[in-house]
C-alpha positions, 0 to 999 in steps of 0.5 A: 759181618766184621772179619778178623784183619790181616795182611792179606785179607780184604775189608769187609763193610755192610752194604749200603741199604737198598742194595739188593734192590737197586741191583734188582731194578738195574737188572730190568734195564740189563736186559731190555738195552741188549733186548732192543738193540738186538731183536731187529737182527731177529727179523731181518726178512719181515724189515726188508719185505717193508723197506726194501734194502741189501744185505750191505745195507742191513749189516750196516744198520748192526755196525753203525749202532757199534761203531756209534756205541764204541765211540761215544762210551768214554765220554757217556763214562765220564758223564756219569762220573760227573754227574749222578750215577742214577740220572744218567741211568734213566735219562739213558733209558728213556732216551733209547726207549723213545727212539725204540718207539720211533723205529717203529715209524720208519719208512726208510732206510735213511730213517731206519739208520738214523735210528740205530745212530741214535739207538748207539748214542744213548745205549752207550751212556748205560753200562758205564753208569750201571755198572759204576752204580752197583760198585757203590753200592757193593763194596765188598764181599758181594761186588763181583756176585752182584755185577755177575748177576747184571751181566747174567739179565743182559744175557737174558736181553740177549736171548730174548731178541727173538721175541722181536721175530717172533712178534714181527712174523704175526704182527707188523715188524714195527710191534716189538719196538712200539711195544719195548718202546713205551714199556722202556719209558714207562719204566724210566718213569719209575726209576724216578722214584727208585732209583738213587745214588750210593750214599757216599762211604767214609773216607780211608784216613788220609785221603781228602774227599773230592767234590763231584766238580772236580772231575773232568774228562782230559784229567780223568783219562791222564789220571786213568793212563798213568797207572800202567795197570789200566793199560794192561786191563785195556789190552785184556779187555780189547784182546779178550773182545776180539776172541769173543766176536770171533767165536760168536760170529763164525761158530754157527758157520762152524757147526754148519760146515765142519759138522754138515748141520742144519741152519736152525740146528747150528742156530740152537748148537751156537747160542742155546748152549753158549748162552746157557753156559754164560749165564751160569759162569757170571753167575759162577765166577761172582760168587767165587771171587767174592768168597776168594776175595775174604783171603786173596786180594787179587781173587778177582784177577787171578779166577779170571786168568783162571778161566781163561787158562781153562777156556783156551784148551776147550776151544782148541780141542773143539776146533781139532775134534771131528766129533760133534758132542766134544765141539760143543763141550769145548765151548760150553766150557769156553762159555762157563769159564770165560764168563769170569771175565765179565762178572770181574772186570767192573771190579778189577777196576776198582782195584786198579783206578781212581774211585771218582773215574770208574765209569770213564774208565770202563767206557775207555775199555768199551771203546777200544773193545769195540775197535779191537772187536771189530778189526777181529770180526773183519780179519776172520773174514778176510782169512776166510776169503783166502781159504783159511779153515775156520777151526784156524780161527779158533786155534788163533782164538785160543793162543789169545786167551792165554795172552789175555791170561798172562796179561791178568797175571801182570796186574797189580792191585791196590789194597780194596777199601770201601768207595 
């Protein structure tokens, strides 16, 4: 529908066909990437009881796939800037659904490694060109509902890795990967036939359209770093990644130690609740910041940096309260609001950068997400070895999110057009 134009609202276009259902297939292919990466966390004691390794050796399978992960997402960005958004996707896919079936035949720990290298490799091409993809596709008033929405499968991903104990501790540990393995390549297949790229939008009066071959890496990390806005995103999104692996790494401690709770109840406290609460915010904070969007064209900063605002007093109070019912308030709250973040940031960007860099750009962010998400991880530990209380921690955490806040009030935007 045409909107009246002025100054201060955005251009509203109609949505290329087949949106609603590219969006749809990618969301299949949201969730199985964060559900194959995970479930080997879910059945650590039945992996170790076939290959016999220490507990070093078992985190070191986790932060490989991250480190592997981080480092390759600025060029499996760019590949899909390059080349088609949709080929990437499916390559991508079938390449970790293939190497999910061949876990299932490791016998080692070398060649359990090797896996998880190459699980990091390829699962790092997805994103970048997923969320790229959805953008094309939702140009306007829907783009933040619908990257929401993507963010909202992976969740789900992410909450069903439990699926991957609970096949290992009635079958073999090697099912849940033969299993996801030939449903993720037989899905690829699929996508083959689904699966194809935006149709390209008009161009705005004035700018010249751009061949595919003139993208590169060298000049699309020089084109990225020249608007002084990306560098405040990479900040944002790496600071906002280190209160994110700090909350989720040490709640569950938390909950057990400040509040005397089982593992199990600790468990369900630390992630049924977050993820609950997730869901709905990327959800919640899409829906939003499209409509605020017909008005304000900076909605899809500000409601993140609104979130932010109320996420931060909501950790802080959890981590002064000695009651266990306004804990877990605090960081439903946290959860609801900082989720905002994940269903704006792909679209930020397209306020920010080059339309013909998106992915790149996005994998320049996961990269330096990774690093500062892991630095955090092992400072926390560190002040933990000295005795610091992990309700410091979340205070810490907190004064970040204001940081991240006030970084998102400094952005500034260019006007929305169609691409």
């Amino acid at each position: 529908m045409l909107v009246t134009q002025t100054p201060t609202t955005v251009t509203e276009s109609r949505l290329p066909a087949r949106a609603w259902l590219i969006l749809a297939l990618l969301c299949v292919v949201g969730a199985l990437n964060y559900l194959d990466r995970v479930m080997i966390t879910t059945m650590r004691g039945s992996i170790v009881d076939a290959i016999p390794m220490t507990d070093t050796q078992f985190g070191l399978l986790t932060a490989v796939f991250l480190w592997t992960y981080g480092l390759l997402s600025p060029m499996a960005g760019f590949l899909a800037d390059r080349f088609s958004r949709s080929r990437v996707i499916i390559g991508s896919l079938f390449i970790w659904s293939a190497v999910t079936f061949l876990t299932a035949y490791s016998t080692t720990f070398g060649a359990l490694l090797a896996t998880r290298v190459l699980m990091g490799a390829s699962e790092a091409c997805y994103i970048p060109a997923a969320l790229a993809l959805i953008v094309d596709y939702h140009r306007g008033s829907t783009r933040s509902l619908a990257t929401g929405i993507h963010v909202g499968a992976m969740i789900i991903g992410q909450s069903l890795g439990f699926m991957g104990g609970w096949l290992a501790q009635d079958n073999s540990w090697s099912t849940a990967f033969l299993l996801f393995g030939v449903f993720g390549m037989a899905y690829a297949i699929l996508l083959l036939f689904l699966l194809r790229d935006a149709p390209s939008a008009p161009p705005a009066v004035g700018k010249p359209t751009d061949s595919l071959n003139t993208v590169h890496f060298a000049p699309a990390l020089r084109n990225l770093f020249s608007h002084g806005s990306f560098g405040l995103a990479l900040a944002f999104w790496g600071f906002l990644g280190m209160v994110g692996w700090l909350i989720i790494g040490w709640l569950p401690t938390y909950y057990q130690e400040h509040f005397r709770l089982s593992q199990a109840e600790a468990g369900l406290y630390a992630t049924g609740y977050v993820h609950t609460a997730s869901l709905v915010g990327v959800l919640l904070g899409g829906a939003l910041a499209d409509r605020w969007n017909r008005t304000n064209p900076r909605a899809r900063v500000l409601l993140p940096a609104l979130g932010l605002l109320l996420a931060a007093p909501g950790v802080f109070t959890a981590s002064l309260t000695d009651a266990l019912p306004v804990a877990v308030g605090g960081f439903v709250i946290y959860a609801l609001t900082r989720a905002f973040s994940d269903a704006n940031m792909m679209p930020i960007l397209c306020l920010i950068t080059d339309a013909r860099y998106r992915a790149t750009g996005y994998g320049v962010l996961n990269l330096f997400s990774c690093i500062v998400g892991g630095l955090g991880i092992y400072a926390g530990g560190i002040l933990r070895d000295s005795h610091i209380d992990i309700s410091v921690l979340f205070r810490v955490a907190a004064g970040f999110m204001l940081l991240c806040a006030g970084i998102l009030f400094s952005i500034r935007v260019r006007p929305e057009t169609p691409a």
